[in-house]
C-alpha positions in Angstrom: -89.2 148.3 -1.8 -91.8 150.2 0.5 -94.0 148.3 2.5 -97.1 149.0 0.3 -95.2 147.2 -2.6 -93.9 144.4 -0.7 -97.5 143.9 0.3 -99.1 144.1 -2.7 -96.3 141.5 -4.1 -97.3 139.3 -1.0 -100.9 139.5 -2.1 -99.8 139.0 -6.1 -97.7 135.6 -5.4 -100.1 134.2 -3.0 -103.0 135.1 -5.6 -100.6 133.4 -8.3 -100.0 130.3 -6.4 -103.8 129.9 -5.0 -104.7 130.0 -8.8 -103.2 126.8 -9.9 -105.1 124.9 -7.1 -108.8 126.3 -7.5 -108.4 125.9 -11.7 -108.0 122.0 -10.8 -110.7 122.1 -7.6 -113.9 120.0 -8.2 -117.0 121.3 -8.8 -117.5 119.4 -5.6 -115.3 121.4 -3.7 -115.9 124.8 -5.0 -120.2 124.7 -4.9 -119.4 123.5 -1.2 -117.2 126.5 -0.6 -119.9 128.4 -1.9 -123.0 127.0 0.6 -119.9 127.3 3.5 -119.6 131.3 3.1 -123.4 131.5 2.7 -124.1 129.6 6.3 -120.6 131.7 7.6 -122.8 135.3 6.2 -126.1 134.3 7.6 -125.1 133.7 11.1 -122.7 136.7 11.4 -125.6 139.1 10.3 -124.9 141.0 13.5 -121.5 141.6 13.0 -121.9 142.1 9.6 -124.6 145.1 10.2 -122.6 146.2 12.8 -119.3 146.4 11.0 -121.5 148.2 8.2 -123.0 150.7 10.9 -119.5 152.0 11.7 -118.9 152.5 8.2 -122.0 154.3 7.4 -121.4 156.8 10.4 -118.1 157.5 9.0 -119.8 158.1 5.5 -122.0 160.6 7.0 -119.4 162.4 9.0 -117.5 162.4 5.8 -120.6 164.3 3.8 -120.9 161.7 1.3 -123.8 161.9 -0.4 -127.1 160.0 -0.2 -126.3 158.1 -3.6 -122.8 156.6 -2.5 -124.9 155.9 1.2 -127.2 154.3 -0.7 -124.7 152.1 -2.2 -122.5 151.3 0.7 -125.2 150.2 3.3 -125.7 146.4 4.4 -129.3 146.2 5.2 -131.4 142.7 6.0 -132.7 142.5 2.8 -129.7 143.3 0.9 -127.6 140.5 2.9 -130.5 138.0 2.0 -129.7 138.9 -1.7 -125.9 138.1 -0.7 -126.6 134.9 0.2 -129.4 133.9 -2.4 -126.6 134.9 -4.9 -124.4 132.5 -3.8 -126.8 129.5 -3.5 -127.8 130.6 -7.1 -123.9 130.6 -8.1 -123.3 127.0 -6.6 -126.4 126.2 -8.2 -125.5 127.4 -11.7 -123.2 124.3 -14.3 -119.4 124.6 -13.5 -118.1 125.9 -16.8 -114.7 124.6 -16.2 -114.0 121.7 -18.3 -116.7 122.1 -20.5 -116.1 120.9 -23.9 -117.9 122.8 -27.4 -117.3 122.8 -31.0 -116.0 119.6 -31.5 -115.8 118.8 -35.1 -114.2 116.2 -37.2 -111.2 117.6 -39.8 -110.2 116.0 -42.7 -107.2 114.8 -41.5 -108.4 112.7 -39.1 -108.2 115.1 -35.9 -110.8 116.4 -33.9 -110.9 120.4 -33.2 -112.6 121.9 -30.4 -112.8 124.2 -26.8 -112.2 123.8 -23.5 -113.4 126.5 -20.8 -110.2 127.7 -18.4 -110.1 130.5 -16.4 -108.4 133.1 -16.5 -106.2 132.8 -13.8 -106.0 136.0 -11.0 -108.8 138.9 -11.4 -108.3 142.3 -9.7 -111.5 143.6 -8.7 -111.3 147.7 -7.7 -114.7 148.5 -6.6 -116.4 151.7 -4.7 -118.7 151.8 -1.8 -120.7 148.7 -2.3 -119.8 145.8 0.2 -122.1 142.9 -1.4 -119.5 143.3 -4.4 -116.8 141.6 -1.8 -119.4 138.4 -2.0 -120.2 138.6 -5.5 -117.1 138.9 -6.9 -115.6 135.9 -4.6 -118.1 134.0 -5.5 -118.3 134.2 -9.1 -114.4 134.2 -9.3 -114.2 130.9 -6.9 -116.8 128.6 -9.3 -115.2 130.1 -12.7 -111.8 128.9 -11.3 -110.0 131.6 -10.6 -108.1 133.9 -7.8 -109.0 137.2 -6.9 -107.7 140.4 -4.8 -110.8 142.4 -4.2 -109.8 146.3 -3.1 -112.7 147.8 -1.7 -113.1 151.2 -1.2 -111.7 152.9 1.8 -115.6 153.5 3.1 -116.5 150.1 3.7 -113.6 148.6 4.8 -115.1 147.4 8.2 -118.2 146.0 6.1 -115.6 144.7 3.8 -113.3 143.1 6.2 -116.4 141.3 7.9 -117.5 139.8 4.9 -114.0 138.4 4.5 -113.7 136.2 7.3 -116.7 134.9 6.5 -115.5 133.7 2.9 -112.4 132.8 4.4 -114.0 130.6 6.9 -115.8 128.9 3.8 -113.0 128.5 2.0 -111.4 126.8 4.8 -114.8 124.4 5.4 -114.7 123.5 2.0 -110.6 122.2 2.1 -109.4 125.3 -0.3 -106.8 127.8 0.3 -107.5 131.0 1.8 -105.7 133.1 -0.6 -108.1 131.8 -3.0 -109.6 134.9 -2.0 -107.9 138.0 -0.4 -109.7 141.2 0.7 -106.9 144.1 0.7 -107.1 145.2 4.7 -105.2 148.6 4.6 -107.3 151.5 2.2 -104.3 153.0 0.9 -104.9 154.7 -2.3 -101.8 153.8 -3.9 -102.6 150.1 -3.3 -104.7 150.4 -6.7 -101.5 151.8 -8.7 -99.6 148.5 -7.9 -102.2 146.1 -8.5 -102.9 147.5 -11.9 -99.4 146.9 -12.8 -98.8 143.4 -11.7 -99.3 141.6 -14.9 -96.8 139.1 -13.6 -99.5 138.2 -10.9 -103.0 139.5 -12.2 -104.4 138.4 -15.3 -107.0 140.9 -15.9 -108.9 144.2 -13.7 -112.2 144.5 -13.2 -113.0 148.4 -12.3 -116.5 149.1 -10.3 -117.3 152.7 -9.4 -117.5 156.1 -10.6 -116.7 157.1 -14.1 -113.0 158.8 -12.7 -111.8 156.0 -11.3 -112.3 153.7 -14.3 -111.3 156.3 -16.6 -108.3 156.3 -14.1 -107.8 152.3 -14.3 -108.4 152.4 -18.1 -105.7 154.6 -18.8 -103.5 153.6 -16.5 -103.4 149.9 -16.3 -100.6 147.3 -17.7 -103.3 145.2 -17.4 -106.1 144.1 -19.7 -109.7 145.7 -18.0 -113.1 144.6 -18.3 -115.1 148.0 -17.7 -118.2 150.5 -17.8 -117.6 154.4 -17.6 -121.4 155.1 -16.9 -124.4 154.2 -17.3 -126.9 156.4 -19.6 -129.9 154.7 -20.0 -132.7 155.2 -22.4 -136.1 154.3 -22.6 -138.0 155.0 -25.8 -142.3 155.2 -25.9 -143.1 154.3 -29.7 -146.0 155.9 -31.2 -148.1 152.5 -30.9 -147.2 151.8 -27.2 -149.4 150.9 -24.4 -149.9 153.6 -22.4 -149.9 151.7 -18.8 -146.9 149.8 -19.4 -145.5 152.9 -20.9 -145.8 154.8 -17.3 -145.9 151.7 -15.3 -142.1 150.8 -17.0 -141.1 154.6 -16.7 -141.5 155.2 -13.0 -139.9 152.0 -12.4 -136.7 152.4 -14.5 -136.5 156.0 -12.9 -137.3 155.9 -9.2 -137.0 151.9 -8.2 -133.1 153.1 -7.2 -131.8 155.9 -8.1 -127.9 154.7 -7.5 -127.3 152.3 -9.7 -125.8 151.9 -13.6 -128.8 150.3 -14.7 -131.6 153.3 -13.9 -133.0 155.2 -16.5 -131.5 158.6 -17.2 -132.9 159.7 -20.5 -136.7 159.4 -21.4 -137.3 159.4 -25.1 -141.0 159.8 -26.7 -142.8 159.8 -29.3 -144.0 163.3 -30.7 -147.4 161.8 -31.7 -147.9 160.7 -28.4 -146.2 163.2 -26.3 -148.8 165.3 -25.8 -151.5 162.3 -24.5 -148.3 160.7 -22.3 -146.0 163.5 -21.3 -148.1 165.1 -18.6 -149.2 161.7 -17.0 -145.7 161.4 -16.5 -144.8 164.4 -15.4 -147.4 164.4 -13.0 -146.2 161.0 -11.8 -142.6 162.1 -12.0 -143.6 165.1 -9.6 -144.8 162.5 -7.1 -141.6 160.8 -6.5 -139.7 164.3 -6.7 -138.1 163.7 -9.9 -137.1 166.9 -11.7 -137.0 166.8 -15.1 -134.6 168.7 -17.6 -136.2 168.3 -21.0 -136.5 169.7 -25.2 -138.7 173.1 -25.8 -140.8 170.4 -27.1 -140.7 168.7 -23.2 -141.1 172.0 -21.9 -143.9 173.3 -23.4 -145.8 170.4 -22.3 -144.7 170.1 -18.7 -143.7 173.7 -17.9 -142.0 173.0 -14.5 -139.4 171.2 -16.5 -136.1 172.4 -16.7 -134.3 173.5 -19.9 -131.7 170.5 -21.3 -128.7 171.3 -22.0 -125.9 168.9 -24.6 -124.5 167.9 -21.4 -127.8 166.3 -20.3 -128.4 164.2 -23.2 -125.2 161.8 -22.2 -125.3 162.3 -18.3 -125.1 159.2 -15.8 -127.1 161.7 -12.8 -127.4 158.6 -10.2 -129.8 161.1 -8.8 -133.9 162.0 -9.3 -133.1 163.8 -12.2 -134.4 162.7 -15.7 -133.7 164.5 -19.2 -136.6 164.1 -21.9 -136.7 164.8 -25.4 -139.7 164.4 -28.0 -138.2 163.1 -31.1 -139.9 162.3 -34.3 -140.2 159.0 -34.4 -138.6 155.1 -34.1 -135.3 156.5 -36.9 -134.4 160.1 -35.1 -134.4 157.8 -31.6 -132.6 155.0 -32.4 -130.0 157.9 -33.8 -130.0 160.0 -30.6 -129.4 156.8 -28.2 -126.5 155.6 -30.4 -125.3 158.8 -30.4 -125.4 159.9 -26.3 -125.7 156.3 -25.1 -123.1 155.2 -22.9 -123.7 151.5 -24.5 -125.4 149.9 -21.5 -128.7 149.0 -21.2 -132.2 150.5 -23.1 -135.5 149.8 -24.2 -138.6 150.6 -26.5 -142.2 150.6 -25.4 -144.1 149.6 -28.2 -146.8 147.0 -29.4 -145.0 147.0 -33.0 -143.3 143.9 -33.7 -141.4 145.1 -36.4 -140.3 148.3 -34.8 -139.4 146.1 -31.5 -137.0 144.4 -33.7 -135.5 147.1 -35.7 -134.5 148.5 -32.1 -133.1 145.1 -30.8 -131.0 144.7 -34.4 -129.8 148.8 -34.6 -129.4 150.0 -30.9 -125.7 149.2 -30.0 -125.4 148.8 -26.3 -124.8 145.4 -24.2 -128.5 145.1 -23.0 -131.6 146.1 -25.2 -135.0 145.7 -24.3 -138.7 145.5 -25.0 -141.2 146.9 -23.1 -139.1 145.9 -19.3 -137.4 148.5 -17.2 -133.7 148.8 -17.5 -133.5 147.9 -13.8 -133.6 144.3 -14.8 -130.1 144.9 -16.6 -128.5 142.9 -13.2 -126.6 139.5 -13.5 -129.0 138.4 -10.4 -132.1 139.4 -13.0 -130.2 137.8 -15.8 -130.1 134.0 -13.7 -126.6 134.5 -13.9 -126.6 134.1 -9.8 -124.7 136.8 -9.7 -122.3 139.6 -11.6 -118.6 141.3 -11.5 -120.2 143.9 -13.4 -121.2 145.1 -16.6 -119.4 145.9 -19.3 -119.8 148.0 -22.2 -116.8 146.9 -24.0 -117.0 144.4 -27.1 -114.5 142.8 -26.3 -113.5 140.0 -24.0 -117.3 140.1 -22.5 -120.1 142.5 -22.9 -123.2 143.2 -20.7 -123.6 141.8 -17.2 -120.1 139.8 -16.7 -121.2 136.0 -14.8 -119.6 132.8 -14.8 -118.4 132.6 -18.7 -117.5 136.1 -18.6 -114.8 135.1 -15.9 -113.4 132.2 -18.4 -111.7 131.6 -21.3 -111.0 128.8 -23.8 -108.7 127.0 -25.4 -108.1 124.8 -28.3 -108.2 120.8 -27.7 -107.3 118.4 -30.5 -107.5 114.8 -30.1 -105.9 112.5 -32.6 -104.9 109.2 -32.5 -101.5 109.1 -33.6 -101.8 111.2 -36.5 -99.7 113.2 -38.5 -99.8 116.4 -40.6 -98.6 115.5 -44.2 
């Protein structure tokens, strides 16, 4: 055994053994954990922006680009969002426990649920170090162990964070391993976490579309996922104009990094030709270059041709593709058709067309008249998220609290017997 698997089983039977004691932790115990690692994070700010400046010098010296920067630095604001997630999360009911569907059965038994989690989560996750709190927090109140691998580019940032939720954990009378940040970035780390299945219950990938494609096909573990995140916003013929720009510019250019931005404008032909050019022009403003239809480009000439390629690209950049299309039938069509299932939304004053979008659009977010931006657990009141997924199956959209759980079947009788 190399040392990089007898670590990684270290990790795996500590996980395994920290697991049966916070599924039987108090509410109590675990909401105080919570408000511990908060106080812990807001008095190492410092350190924490310190630890995240080291990181974000290496980035640059690296030549990573202004996206994945973006995404892996700590600012004030940011670690104020950190630590309103938490309170949010201790603030949020403990579904552990909870009891639904009981019903009465001829026999004489009652049949229902119980919420249990799931046990140990891997969480694999790129650039971003407020996933490290996220992630520990939501696991911790839904009852369950994690290992969190970060990537290798904010391990400093990472490692901070870590002492502070290990501190908490300690405050609050739980087990450290509760909790465990990998501390060495070895790339091969990933390979044996995602085929522990003796330790880790399920993976959680966050990050680019190669790594989960990666963790998708080669885990012995069950994964909770997104690839990408192509997001469409649709301005119906009887939209409002302001809140068709107003919702437009914000989807686009509010951040440019995340899964949740917009990435494909669709509109309207009848309306085009009023809207597209306000738009444009706005666009221009925020340097957003736009790669559209002939249709597009005969209306705003500085945009750039579209290729098949555009019409289901994630860009994470200022870079949006628009196509006219003939009305609410031919968009719904071209969103199932490109979409990458995650998160869009219809401009419109129609009621009935609102709803035919909500019924026949088949991602794990759909919206009226909001920006996509608001596709976020944090948005959501779900304190905060492990991610979102775009699967059907064991959670879809934004992945909170429930997401994290599972249930079983409780019976209670009172001495009967099947006859």
């Amino acid at each position: 055994m190399t040392d990089l698997q007898a670590y990684m089983t270290d990790l795996g039977r500590r996980a395994r053994a920290a697991s049966a004691m916070i599924a039987k932790a108090t509410t109590g115990q675990k909401n105080a954990a919570l408000i511990a690692i908060a106080e812990r994070i807001d008095s190492a700010r410092e350190t924490l922006l310190a630890a995240n400046a080291q990181d974000m010098a290496a980035g640059r010296e690296k030549g990573l680009d202004a996206a994945l920067l973006d995404r892996l630095e700590l600012t004030p604001a940011r670690i104020d969002a950190m630590l309103e997630g938490l309170r949010q999360v201790a603030a949020l009911d403990d579904p552990i426990g909870a009891i639904s569907e009981m019903k009465p059965r001829p026999s004489g038994i009652q049949v229902g649920r119980m919420r249990v989690p799931l046990g140990v989560i891997g969480i694999i996750y790129e650039s971003r170090p407020n996933v490290t709190c996220e992630a520990a927090s939501l696991c911790l109140k839904s009852g369950n162990a994690t290992i969190l691998r970060g990537g290798s580019e904010a391990l400093n940032s990472n490692q901070a964070i870590a002492q502070c939720i290990t501190a908490g954990l300690g405050e609050a009378g739980l087990p450290a391993d509760v909790v465990q940040v990998l501390d060495r970035p070895d790339r091969d780390a990933v390979g044996h976490l995602i085929t522990m299945p003796e330790y880790v219950d399920v993976i959680v990938p966050r990050g680019g579309k190669g790594l989960i494609e990666r963790i998708s096909r080669d885990s012995r573990v069950p994964v909770i996922k997104h690839l990408d995140g192509n997001c469409h916003l649709y301005i119906d013929s009887d939209a409002d104009f302001d809140k068709a720009v107003r919702v437009a510019l914000n989807a686009k250019t509010q951040r440019y990094g995340t899964c949740c931005t917009l990435e494909s404008l669709l509109i309207d032909e009848s309306v085009a030709a009023a809207l597209l050019p306000v738009l444009a022009a706005e666009f221009a403003e925020h340097a957003v270059e736009l790669r559209g239809c002939p249709a597009t480009q005969a209306l705003v000439p500085a945009a750039i041709a579209a290729t098949e390629q555009d019409w289901g690209e994630e860009y994470l950049a200022p870079i949006l593709s628009v196509k006219v299309v003939d009305g609410l039938d031919q968009a719904i069509a071209h969103i199932n058709q490109y979409s990458s299932g995650h998160t869009e939304s219809i401009i419109t004053e129609n009621y009935t067309k609102a709803q035919r979008f909500l019924r026949e659009v088949d991602s794990s977010s759909v919206m009226i008249n909001a920006s996509t931006r608001f596709a976020d657990g944090f948005e959501y009141g779900l304190g905060a998220e492990i991610g979102i997924s775009t699967d059907k199956l064991h959670a879809r959209g934004p992945v909170g609290l429930e997401g994290l759980t599972s249930q079983k079947y409780i019976v209670l009788g009172d001495g009967h017997i099947r006859t």
